[in-house]
Backbone as numpy.savetxt, mean C-alpha at the origin, in Angstrom:
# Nx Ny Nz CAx CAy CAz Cx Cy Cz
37.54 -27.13 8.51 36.14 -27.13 8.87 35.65 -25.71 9.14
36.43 -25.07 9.79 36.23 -23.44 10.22 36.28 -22.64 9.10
37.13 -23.11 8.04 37.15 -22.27 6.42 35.92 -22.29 6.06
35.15 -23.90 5.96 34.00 -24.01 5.05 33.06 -23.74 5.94
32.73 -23.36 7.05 31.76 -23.17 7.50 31.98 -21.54 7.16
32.72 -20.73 7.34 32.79 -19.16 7.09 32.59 -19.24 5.79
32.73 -19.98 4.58 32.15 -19.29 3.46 30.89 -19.97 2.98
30.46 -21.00 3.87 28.90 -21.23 3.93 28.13 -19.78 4.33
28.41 -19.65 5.50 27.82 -18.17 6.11 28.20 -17.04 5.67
28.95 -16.89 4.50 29.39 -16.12 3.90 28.42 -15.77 2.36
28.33 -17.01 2.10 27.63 -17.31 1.04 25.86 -17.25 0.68
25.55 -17.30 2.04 24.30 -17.14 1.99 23.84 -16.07 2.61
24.75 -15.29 3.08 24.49 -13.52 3.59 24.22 -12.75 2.22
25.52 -13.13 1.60 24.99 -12.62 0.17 23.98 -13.58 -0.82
23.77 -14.74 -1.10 22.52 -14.92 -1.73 21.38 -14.47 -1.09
20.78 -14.31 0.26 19.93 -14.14 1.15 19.25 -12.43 0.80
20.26 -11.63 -0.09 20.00 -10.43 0.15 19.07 -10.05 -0.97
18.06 -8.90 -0.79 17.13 -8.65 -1.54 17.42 -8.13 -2.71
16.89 -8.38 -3.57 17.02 -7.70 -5.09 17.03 -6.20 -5.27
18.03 -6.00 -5.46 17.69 -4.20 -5.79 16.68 -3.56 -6.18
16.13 -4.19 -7.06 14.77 -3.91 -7.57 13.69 -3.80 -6.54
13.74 -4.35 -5.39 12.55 -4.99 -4.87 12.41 -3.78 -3.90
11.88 -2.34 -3.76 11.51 -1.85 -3.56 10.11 -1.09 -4.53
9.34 -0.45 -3.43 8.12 0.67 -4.12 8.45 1.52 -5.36
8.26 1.27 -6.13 8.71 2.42 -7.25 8.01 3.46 -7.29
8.64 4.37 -7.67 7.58 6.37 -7.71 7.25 6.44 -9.13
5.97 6.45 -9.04 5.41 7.09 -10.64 5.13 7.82 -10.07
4.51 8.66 -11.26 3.79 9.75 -11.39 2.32 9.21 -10.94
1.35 10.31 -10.12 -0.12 9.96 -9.74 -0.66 11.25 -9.67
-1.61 11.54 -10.36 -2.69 12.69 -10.72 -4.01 12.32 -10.85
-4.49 11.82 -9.96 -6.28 11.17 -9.91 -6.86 12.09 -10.01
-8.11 12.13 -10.62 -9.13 12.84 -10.53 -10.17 11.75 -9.74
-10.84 12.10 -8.39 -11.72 11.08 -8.41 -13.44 12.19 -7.90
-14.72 11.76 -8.91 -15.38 12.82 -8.12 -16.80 11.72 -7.97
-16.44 12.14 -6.19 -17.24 11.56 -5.49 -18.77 11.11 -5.56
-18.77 12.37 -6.34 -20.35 12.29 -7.01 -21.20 11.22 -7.52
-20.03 10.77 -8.05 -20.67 9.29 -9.13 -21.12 8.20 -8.49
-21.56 6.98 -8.84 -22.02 6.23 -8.26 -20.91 4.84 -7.88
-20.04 5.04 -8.19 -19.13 3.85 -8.13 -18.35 4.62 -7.57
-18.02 5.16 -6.77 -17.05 6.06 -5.72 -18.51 5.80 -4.25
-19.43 5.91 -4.36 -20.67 6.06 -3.25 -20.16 5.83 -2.11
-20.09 4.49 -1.90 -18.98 3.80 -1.13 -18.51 4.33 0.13
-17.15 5.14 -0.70 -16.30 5.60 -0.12 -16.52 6.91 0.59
-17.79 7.68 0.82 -18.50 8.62 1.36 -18.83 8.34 2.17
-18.72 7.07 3.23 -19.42 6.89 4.28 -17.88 6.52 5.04
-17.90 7.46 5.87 -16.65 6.95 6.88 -16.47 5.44 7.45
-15.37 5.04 7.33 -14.81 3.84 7.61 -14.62 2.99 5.96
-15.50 3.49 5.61 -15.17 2.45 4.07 -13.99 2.29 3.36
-13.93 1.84 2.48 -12.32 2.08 1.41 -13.08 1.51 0.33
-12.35 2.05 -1.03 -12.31 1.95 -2.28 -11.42 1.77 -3.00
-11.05 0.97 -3.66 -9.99 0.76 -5.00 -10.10 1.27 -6.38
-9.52 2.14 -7.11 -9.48 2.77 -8.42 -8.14 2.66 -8.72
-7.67 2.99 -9.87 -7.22 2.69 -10.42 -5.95 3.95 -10.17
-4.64 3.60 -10.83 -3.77 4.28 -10.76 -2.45 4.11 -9.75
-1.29 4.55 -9.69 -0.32 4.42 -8.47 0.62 3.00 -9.39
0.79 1.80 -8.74 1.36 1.22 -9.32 0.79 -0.40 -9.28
0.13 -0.60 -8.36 -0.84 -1.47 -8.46 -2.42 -0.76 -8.28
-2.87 0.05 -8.19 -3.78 0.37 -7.74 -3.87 1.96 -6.58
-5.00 2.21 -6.15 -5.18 2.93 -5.30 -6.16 2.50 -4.07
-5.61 2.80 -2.67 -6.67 2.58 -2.08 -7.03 3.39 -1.41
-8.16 4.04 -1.37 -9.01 5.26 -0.62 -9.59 5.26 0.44
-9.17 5.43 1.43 -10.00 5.16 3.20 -10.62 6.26 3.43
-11.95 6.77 3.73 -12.28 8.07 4.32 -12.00 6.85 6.10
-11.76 8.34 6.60 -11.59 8.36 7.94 -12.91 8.93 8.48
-12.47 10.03 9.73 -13.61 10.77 10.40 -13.50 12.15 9.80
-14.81 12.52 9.67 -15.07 13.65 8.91 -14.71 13.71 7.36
-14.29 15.00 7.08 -13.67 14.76 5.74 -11.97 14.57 5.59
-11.76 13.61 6.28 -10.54 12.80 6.75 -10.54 11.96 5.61
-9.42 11.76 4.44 -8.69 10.44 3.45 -7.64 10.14 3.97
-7.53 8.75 3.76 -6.09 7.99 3.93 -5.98 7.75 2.17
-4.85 7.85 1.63 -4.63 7.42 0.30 -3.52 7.00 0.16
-3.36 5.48 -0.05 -2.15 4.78 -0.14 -2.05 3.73 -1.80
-0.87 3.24 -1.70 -0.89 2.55 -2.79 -0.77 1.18 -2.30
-1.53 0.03 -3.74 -1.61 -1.19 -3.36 -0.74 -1.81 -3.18
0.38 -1.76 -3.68 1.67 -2.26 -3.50 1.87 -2.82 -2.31
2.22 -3.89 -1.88 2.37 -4.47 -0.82 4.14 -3.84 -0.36
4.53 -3.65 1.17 5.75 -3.26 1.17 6.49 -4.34 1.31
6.61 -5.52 1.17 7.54 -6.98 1.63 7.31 -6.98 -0.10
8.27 -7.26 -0.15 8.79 -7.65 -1.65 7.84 -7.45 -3.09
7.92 -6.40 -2.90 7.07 -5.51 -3.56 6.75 -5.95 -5.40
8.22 -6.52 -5.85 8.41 -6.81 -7.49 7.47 -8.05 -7.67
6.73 -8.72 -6.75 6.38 -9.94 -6.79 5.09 -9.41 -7.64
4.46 -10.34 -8.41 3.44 -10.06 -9.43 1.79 -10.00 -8.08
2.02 -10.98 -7.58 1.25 -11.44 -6.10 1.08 -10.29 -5.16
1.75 -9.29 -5.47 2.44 -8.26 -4.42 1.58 -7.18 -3.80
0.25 -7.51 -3.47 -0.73 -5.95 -3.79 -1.72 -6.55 -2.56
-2.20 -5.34 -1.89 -3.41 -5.04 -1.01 -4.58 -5.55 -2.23
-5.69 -6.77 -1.38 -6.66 -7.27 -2.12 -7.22 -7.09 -1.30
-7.82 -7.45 -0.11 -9.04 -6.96 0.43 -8.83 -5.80 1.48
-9.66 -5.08 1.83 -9.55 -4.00 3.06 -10.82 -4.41 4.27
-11.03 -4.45 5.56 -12.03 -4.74 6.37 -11.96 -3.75 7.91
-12.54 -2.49 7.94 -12.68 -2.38 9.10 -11.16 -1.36 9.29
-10.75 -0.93 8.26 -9.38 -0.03 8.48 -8.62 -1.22 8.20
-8.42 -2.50 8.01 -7.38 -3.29 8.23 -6.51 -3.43 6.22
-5.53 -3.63 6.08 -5.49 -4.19 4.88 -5.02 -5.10 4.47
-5.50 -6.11 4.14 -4.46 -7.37 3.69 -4.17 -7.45 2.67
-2.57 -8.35 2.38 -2.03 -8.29 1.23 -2.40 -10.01 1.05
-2.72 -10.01 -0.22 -2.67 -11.34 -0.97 -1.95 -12.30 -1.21
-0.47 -11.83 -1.40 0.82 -12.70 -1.50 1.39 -12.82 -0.41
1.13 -12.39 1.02 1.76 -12.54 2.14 1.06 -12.42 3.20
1.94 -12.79 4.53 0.54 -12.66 5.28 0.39 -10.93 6.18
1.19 -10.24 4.95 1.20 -8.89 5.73 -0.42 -7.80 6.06
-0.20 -7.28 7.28 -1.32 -6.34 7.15 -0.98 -5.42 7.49
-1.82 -4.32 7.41 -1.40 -2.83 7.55 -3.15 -1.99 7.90
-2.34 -1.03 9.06 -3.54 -0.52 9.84 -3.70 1.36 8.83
-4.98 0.97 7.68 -4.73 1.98 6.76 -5.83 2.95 7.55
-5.89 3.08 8.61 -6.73 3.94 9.30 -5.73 5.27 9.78
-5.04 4.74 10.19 -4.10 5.76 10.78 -2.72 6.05 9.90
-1.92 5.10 9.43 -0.76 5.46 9.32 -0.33 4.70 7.78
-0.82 3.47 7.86 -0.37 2.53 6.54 0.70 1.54 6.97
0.97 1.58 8.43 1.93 0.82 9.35 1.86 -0.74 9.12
2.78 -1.34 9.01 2.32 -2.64 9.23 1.92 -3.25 10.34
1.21 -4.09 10.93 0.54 -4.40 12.12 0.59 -6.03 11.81
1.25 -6.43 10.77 1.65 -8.18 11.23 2.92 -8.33 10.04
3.71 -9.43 10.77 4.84 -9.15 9.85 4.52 -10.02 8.63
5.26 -10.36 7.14 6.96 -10.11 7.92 6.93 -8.94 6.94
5.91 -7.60 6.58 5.99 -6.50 6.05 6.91 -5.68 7.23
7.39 -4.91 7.09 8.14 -3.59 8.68 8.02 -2.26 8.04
7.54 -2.50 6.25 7.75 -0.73 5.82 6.21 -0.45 5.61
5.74 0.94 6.09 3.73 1.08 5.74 3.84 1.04 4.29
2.61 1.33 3.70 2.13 1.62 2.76 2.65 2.86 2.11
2.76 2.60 0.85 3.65 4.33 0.29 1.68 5.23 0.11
1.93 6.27 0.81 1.16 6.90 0.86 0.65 7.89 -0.09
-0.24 8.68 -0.54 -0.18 9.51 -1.34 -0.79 10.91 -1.17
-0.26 11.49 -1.58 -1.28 13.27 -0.90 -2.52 13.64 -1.88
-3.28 14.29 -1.00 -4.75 14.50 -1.53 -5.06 15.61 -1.33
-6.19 16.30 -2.03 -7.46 17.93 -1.60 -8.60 17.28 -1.95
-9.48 17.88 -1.23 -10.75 17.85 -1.17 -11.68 19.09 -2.07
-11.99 19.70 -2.80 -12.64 20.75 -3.34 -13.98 20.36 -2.83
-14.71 21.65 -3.25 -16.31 21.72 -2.26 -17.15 21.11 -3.12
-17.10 20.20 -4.26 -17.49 19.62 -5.52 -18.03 18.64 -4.88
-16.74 17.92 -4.50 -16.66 16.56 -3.57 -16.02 15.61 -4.84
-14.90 16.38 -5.64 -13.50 15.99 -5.77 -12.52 16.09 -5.33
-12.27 14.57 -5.00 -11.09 13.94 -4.59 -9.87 14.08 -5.65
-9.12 14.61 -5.50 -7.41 14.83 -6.25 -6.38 13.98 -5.67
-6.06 13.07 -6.12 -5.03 11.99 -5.34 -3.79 12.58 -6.73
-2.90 12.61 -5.78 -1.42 13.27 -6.07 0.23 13.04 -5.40
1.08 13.27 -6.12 2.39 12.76 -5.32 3.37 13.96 -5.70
């Protein structure tokens, strides 16, 4: 009885474990985004966010305070390979993911703030030029 119970619990430590795959993958990201236009507008007024395109599901663009960006990718961090797997709406700094009930506080950090996500948002680096282009980059 003590055999089969150790390779019950044996057995499902290893089926239980995540797919290798199932992490954030790194592309390449070189945005051009210029603010100017009318479908960026939006995202010129602090607190807002915007979605464009690029990263690996997407991009999402938070101005903060001042000329403060948060720039993260949609990719949800809980099991990321899932097709379901992506930040769909944003409200108020908050972000929710669609396939789970994860959120993430994209105001500050990209942290998760409900589980069962525990890794933030893969983030991305940015400049500002006096144009009022945005350069999203990794």
């Amino acid at each position: 009885m003590k055999k089969r119970n150790c390779i019950l619990i044996i057995s499902i430590l290893i089926f239980s474990c995540n797919n290798k795959d199932d992490y954030i993958q790194d592309v390449y990201v070189n945005e051009i985004i210029p603010l100017s236009l009318p479908e960026y507008s939006d995202v010129l007024i602090p607190g807002n966010s915007i979605f464009v395109t690029g990263g690996i599901e997407g991009i999402i663009i938070y101005h903060g305070v001042g000329d403060d960006y948060k720039v993260y990718d949609r990719n949800c961090s809980y099991e990321p390979s899932l097709a379901c797997s992506y930040i769909d709406s944003v409200n108020s700094g908050i972000a929710y993911c669609g396939c789970c009930p994860s959120v993430f506080d994209i105001n500050n950090s990209g942290e998760p703030i409900n589980a069962p996500a525990l890794l933030p948002l893969k983030q991305y680096n940015w400049s500002l030029d006096n144009n009022n282009i945005l350069r999203i980059f990794n």
